[in-house]
N, C-alpha and C positions, 0 to 999 in steps of 0.2 A: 214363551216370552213374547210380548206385548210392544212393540218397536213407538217407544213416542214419537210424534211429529215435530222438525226442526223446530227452531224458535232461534231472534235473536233478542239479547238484549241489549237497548240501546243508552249506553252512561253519561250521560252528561255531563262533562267535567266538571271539578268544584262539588257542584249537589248530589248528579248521580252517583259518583265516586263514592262520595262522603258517606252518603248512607249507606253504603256493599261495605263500608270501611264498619259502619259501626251496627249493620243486621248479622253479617258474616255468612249470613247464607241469605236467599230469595224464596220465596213461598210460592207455587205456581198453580195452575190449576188444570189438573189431568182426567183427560177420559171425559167420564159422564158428570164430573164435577168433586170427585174428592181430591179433597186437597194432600200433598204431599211439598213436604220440604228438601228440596234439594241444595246440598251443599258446596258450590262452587269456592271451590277455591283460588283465590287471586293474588297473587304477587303484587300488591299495591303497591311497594314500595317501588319495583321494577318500573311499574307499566309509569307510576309517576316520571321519576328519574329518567324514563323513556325520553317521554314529551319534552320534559325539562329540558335533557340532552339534546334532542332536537330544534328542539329553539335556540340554544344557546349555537347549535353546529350552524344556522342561519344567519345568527347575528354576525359570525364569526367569518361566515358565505360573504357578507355584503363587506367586510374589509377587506377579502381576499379578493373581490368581484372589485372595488375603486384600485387595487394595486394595480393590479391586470387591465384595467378601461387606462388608468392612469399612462402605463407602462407601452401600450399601442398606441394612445393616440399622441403622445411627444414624439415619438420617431417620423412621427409624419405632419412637424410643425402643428399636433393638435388637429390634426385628420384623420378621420378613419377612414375616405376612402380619398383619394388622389384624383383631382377630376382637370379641366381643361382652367377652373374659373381659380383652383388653389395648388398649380403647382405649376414650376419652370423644369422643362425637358433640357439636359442640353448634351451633347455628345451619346445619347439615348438615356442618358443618367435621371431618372427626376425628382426632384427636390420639391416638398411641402410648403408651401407660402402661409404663416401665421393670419388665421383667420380672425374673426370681432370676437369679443368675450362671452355676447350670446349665444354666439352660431358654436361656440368651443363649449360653453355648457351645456348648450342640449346634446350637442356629442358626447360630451361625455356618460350624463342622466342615461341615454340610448346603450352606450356600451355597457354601462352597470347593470342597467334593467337583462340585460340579454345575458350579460356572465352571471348575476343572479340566480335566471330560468335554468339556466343548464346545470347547476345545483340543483334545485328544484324539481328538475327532471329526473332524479335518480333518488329512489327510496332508500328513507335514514334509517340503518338498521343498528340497534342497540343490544350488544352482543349474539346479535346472529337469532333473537327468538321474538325479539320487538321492533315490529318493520314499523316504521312511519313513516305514513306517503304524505306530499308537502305539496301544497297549492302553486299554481304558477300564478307570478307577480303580476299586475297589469299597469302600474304607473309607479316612477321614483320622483322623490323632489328633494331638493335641495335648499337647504340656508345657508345664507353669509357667513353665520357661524360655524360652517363646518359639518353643520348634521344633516345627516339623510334617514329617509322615509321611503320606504316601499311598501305595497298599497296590495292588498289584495281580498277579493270576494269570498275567497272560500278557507278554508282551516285544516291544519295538520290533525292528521286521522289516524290511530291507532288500531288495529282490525286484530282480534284475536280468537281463533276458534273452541269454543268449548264442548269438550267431547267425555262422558263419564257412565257409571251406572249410580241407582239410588235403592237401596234395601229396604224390603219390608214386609213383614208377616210370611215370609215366604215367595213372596213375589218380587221381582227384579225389574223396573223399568229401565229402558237406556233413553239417555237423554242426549241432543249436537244444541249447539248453541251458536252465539259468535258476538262477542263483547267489539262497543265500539267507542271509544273514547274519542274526545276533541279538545283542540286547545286554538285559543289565538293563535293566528299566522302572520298580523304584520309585524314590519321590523323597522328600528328606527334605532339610531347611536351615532356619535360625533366621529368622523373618520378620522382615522389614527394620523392618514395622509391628504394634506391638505393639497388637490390637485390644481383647485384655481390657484391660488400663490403659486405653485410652481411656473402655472401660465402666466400669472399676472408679471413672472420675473422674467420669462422668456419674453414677452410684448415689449416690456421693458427695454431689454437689452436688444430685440430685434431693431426698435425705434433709433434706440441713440447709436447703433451699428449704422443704421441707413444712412444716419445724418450724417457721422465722420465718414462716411464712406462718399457722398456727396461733396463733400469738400475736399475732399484729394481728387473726385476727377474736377473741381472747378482750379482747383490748384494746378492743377500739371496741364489743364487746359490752357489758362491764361499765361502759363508761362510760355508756351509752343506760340501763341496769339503773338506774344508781345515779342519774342524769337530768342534763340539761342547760338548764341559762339561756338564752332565748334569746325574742324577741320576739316570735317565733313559731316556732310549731310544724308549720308544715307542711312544710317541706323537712328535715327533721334528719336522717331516716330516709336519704335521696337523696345528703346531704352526709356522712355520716358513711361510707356505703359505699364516697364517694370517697374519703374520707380513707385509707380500707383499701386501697383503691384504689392510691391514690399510693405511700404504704406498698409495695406488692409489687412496683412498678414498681421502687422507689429501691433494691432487693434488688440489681438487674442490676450489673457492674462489667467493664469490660477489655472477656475475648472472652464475658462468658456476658450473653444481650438476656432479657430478661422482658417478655414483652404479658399482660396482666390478660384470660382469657377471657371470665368471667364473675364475679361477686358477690352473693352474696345472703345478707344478715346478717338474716334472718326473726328480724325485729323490730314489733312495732305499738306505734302509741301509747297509752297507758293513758290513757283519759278520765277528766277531774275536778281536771287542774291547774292550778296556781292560782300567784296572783301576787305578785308584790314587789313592794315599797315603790317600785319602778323602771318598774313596771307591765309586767317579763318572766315570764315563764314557765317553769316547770320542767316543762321534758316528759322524762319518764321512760317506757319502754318496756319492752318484756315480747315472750317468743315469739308471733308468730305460729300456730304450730302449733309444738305439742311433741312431735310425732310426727318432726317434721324438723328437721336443724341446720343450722347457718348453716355455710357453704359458702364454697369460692373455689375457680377454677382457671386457673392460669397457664399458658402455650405458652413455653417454654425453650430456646433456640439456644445452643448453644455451638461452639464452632469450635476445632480442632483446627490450630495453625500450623502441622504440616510439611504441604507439597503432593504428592499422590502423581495418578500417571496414572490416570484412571476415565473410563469410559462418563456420562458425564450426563443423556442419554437424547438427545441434541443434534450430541454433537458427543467426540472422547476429547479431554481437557484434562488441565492440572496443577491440582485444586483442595482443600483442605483437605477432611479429615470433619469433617461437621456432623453434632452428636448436638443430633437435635430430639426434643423428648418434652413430654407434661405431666404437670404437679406440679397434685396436688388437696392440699384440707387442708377439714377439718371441727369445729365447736368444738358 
């Protein structure tokens, strides 16, 4: 017995396919030149529905890939990482400060591209006998509209080895082979979950949060300026910041929570006040330091009601995006 020499053949999707679809067998050319027909046989309809599956398990990567870009970077006011220039530390705690809507998009674009790859990275197997290995991405984009594009050089590969004997007159050749199919690899569809709106709504709400929150420390300021009645004067300072306090808390409604970080209405009492017929007190106040202004900042949950599959870090669930961040304000 006569050992042929490997050989691959290489399929062309579409064309080469199409014709093994309708020769049914390959004609090759053995030895000194006689020809023999060998009969490969191929599970078309497999190795198709392979490919197919595997594009579709892609398409279906990049919704699962904007959940999860989505679902990390709200917790961190639209940060992936936490630096000096987009977040307030305070008590060691640190809170996300809401970035521009550029600097949030290419974050986002970044974390898709990367959840992407790491699908990508792992061969798509189609009942366990049709591996398909998948290009890594090298650039995503985005539209207004919603749809994303991810960008890639090279093509999902289908590798199959073919291995047989072919009869004839008494003589036996064996034949190895190894079939290689291809398909387009990029991917592009309208995300299911539209991540800008949910930022456009947090920006939103972070703004008009700052503003009311500016105007209770101008409010409880000018009132301390202008002085208060009261029996005594040693808590006003302590009461009044609650006031502000309460104030930023009663802001919260539905799905957006407000916790009050910090307060500090750098205020002091002005010595030399004096009394009523009632025998109270008008303490009126003044800055502290007029190098520094009176301050607040708040920690901001919102919750996003449709539920989508993410990583938790725990466990994959169905749970809302939470865009957590904080809201400062200064008078």
């Amino acid at each position: 017995m006569k050992a042929m020499a490997p050989f691959t053949l290489i399929i062309f999707w579409v064309i080469g396919l199409a014709m093994i679809f309708a020769m049914g067998k390959v004609g090759l050319n053995i030895g000194g030149g006689a020809a023999m027909d060998l009969p490969i046989k191929i599970e078309a309809y497999s190795i198709q529905h392979a490919l197919d599956m595997s594009k579709t398990y892609m398409d279906t990567a990049l919704q699962f890939s904007n959940y999860q870009a989505c679902y990390d970077l709200m917790k961190k006011g639209g940060n992936s990482q936490l630096t000096n220039s987009n977040k307030i530390s305070y008590n060691g705690i640190e809170y996300g400060i809401i970035s521009d809507k550029q600097a949030f998009t290419d974050e986002l674009k970044d974390q898709i591209l990367g959840n992407i790859n790491g699908y990508a990275n792992l061969d798509y197997s189609f009942t366990e006998k049709y591996i398909v290995k998948v290009p890594s991405y090298k650039s995503l984009d985005m539209t207004t509209d919603g749809t994303a594009s991810a960008a890639t050089d090279g093509k999902m590969i289908l590798e199959m080895d073919v291995e047989g004997a072919t009869p004839g007159e008494g003589l036996e050749e064996n034949y190895k082979g190894k079939i290689i199919v291809k398909k387009t690899a990029s991917l592009g569809a309208l995300l299911h979950l539209d991540c800008l709106a949910i930022y456009d709504r947090m920006k939103a709400k972070s703004d008009d949060l700052g503003s009311k929150i500016g105007e209770l420390l101008k409010a409880g300021i000018d009132k301390m300026t202008a002085g208060i009645t009261s029996s005594s004067c040693d808590n006003i300072a302590k009461d009044e910041e609650q006031i502000v306090s309460d104030g930023i808390k009663a802001l919260e409604s539905g799905d957006v929570l407000v916790d009050v970080v910090s307060i500090n209405l750098n205020m002091d009492l002005i010595t030399g006040v004096t009394k009523d017929e009632n025998g109270n007190f008008l303490c009126r106040f003044e800055k502290a330091d007029i190098n520094l202004k009176s301050s607040a900042i708040a920690k901001v949950e919102m919750t996003n009601t449709e539920n989508v599959p993410v990583d938790n870090g725990q466990e994959i669930a169905y749970e809302p995006i939470k865009s957590i961040f904080a809201v400062t304000a200064e008078y």
